[in-house]
C-alpha positions as CSV (number, residue, x, y, z in Angstrom):
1,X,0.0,0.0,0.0
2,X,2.7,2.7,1.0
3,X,4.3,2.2,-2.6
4,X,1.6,2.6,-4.6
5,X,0.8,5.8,-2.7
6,X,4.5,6.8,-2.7
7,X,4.8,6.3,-6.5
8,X,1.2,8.5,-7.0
9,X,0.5,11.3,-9.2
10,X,-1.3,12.8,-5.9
11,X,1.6,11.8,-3.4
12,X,4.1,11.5,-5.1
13,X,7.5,13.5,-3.6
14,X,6.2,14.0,-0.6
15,X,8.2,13.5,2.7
16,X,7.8,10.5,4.1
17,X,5.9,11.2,7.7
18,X,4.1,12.7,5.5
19,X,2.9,9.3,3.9
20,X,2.5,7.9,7.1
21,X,-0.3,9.9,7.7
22,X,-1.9,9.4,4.3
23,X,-1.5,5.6,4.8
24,X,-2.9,5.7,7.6
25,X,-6.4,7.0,6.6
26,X,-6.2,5.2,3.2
27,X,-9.0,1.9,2.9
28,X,-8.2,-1.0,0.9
29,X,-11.0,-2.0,-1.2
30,X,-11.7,-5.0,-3.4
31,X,-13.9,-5.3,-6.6
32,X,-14.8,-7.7,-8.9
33,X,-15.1,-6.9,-12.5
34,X,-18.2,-5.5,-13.5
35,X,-18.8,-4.3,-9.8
36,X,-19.7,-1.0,-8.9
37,X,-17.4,1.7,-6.9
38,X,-20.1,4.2,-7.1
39,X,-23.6,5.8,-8.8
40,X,-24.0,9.0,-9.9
41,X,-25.3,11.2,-7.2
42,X,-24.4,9.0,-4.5
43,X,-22.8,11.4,-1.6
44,X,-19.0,12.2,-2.7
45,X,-17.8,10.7,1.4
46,X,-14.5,10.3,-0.2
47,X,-11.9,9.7,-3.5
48,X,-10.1,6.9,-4.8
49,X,-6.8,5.5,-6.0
50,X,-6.4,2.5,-8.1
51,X,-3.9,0.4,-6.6
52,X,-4.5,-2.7,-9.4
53,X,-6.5,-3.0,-12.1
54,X,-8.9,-0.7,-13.9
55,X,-12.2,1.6,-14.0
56,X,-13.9,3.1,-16.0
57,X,-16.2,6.4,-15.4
58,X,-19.3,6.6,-17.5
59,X,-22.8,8.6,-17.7
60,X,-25.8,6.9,-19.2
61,X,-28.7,8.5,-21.1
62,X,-31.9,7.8,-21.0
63,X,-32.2,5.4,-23.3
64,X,-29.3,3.6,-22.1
65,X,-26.4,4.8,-24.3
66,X,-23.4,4.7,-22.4
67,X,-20.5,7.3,-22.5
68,X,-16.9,6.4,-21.2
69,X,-15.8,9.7,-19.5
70,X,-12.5,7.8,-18.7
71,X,-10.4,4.9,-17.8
72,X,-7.8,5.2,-14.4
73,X,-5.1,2.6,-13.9
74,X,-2.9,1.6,-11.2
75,X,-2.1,4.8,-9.4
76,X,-4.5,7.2,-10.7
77,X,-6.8,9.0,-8.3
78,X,-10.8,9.1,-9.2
79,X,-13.5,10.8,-7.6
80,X,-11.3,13.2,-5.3
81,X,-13.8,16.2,-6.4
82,X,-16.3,15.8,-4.5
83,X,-14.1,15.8,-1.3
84,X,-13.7,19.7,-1.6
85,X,-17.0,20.8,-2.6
86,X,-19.2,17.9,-0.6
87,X,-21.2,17.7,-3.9
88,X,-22.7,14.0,-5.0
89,X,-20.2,12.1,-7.4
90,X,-21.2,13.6,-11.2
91,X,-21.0,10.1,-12.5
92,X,-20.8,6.3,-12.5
93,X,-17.1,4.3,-11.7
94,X,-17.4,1.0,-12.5
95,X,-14.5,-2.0,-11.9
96,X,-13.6,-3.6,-15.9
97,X,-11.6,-6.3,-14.5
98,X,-10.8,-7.7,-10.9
99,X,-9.5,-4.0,-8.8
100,X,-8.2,-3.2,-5.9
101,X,-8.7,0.4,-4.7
102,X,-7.6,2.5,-1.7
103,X,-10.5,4.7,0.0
104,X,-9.8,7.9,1.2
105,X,-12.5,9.1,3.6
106,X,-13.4,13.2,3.4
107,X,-13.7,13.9,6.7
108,X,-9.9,12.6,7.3
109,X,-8.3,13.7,4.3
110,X,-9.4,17.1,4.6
111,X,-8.1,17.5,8.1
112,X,-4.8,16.1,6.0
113,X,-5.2,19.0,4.3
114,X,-4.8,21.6,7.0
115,X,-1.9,20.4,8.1
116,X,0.4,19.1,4.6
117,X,-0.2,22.8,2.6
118,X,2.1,20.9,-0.1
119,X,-1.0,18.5,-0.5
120,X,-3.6,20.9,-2.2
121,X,-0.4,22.0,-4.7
122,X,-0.2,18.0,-5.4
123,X,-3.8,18.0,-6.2
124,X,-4.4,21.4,-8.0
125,X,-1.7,19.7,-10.7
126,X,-3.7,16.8,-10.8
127,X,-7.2,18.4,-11.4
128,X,-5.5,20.9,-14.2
129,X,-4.0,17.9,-15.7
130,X,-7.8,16.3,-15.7
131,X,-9.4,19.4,-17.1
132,X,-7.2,19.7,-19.7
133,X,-7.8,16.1,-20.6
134,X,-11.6,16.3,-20.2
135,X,-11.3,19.6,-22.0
136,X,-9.4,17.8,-25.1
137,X,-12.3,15.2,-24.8
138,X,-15.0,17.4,-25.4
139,X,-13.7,19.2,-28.7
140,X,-12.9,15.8,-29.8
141,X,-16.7,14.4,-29.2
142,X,-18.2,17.7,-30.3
143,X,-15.6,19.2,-33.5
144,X,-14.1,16.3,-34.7
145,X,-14.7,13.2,-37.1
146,X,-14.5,9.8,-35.4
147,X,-11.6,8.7,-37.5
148,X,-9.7,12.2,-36.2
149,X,-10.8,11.4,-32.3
150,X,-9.1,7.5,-33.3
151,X,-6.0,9.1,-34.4
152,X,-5.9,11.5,-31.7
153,X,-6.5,8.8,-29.0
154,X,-3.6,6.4,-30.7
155,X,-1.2,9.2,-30.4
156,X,-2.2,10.0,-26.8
157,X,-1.3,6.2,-26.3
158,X,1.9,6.6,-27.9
159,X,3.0,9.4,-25.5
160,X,1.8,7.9,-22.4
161,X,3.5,4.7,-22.9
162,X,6.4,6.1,-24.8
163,X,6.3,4.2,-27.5
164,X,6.0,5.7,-31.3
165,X,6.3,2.2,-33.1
166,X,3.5,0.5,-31.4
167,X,0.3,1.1,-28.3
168,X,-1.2,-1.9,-26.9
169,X,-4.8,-1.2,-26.0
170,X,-5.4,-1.4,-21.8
171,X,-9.1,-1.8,-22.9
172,X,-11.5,-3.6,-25.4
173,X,-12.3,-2.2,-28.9
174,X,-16.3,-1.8,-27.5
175,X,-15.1,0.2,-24.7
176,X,-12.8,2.2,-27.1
177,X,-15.8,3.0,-29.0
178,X,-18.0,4.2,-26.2
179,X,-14.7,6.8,-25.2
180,X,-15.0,7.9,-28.3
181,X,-18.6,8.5,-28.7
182,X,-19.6,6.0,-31.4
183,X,-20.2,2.0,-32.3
184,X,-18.1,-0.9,-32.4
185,X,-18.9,-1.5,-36.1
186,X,-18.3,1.9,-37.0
187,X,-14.9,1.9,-35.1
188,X,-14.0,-1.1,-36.7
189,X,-14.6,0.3,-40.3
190,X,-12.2,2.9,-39.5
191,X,-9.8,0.6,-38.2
192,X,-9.7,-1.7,-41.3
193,X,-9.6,1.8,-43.2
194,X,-6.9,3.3,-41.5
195,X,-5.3,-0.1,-42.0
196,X,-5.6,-0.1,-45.5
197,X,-4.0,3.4,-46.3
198,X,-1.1,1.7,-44.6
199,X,-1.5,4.7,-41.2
200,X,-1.5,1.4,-38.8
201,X,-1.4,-2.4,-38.9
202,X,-3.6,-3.6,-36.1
203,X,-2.9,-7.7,-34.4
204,X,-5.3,-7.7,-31.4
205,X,-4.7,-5.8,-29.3
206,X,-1.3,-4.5,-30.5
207,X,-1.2,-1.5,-32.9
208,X,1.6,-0.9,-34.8
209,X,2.0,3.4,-36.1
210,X,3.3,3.1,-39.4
211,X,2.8,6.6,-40.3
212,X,2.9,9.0,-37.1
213,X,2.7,11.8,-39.7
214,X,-0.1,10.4,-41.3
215,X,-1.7,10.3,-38.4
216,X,-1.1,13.8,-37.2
217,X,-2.5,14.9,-40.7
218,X,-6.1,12.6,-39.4
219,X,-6.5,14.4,-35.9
């Protein structure tokens, strides 16, 4: 537990009686996949951090279409929002494969707070970094073509896990679609497309960038 919060994008560099105290508040929970963490507009009584694993945060509309808001790994806080402004949680988090997750209650993190200034620096970074993604997001969904949102999500991969030959996908191709606001069928189309004009060659789950240029001209 104390490495995956030392290693953290929230904790990480801090001192470490500083850790002591967040390890001390911090909940290990298990999930199975397909299990809930949370509804929307259930109370926000604390965040999360994924320590294995994955989840995914969606809305549903009425009708049942779901929309993948995003995907945290191993490390990555969710949910930590709510702690500040006592609001419900905005959406749903559901587990995609067997998680484990540390729970950090409100009521003792913000009392934290008070006392580690350096904490709220930590998470300011980590909210701009969100909005910034979230911002991205939304011009995609609402400005751009689905095969420009595809390329623009494959060279996301390729920065995050430093690799400009090939991404592996952390998720399935149905859940890829619903990220990027359209069908399976219709992703797969642009896939075989993309394929075909030689941009990427695509073995399961492995995608290989044959043309980063290409690519960049797509997004």
């Amino acid at each position: 537990m104390r490495q995956i919060i030392a290693n953290s994008q929230l904790f990480g560099g801090m001192p470490p009686e500083h850790l002591d105290e967040i390890e001390k508040i911090a909940v290990r929970k298990e999930y199975s996949r397909g299990e809930s963490v949370f509804f929307e507009g259930d109370p926000g009584v604390g965040f999360y951090m994924v320590v294995t694993g994955k989840v995914k945060i969606f809305k549903t509309s009425l009708s049942g279409k779901e929309q993948i808001l995003h995907i945290f790994g191993p490390g990555e806080p969710f949910g930590e929002v709510p702690v500040f402004h006592g609001q419900p949680f905005p959406a749903h988090a559901m587990a995609l494969e067997k998680t484990s997750l540390l729970f950090f209650p409100r009521k003792d993190f913000v009392e934290l707070v008070h006392t580690m200034p350096s904490l709220v620096l930590n998470m300011l970074a980590v909210l701009s970094m969100r909005l910034r993604r979230f911002a991205t997001q939304i011009e995609n969904l609402s400005l751009k073509e689905v095969p420009a949102r595809l390329a623009g999500y494959l060279l996301y991969l390729s920065e995050e896990q430093r690799n400009r030959e090939q991404v592996e996908l952390q998720i399935s191709k149905g859940q890829l679609a619903s990220l990027l606001g359209t069908i399976p069928e219709t992703l797969s189309r642009i896939f075989a497309r993309m394929s075909d004009e030689g941009l990427i060659s695509v073995e399961g789950k492995k995608i290989s960038l044959l043309d980063l240029e290409g690519l960049e001209m797509k997004e």
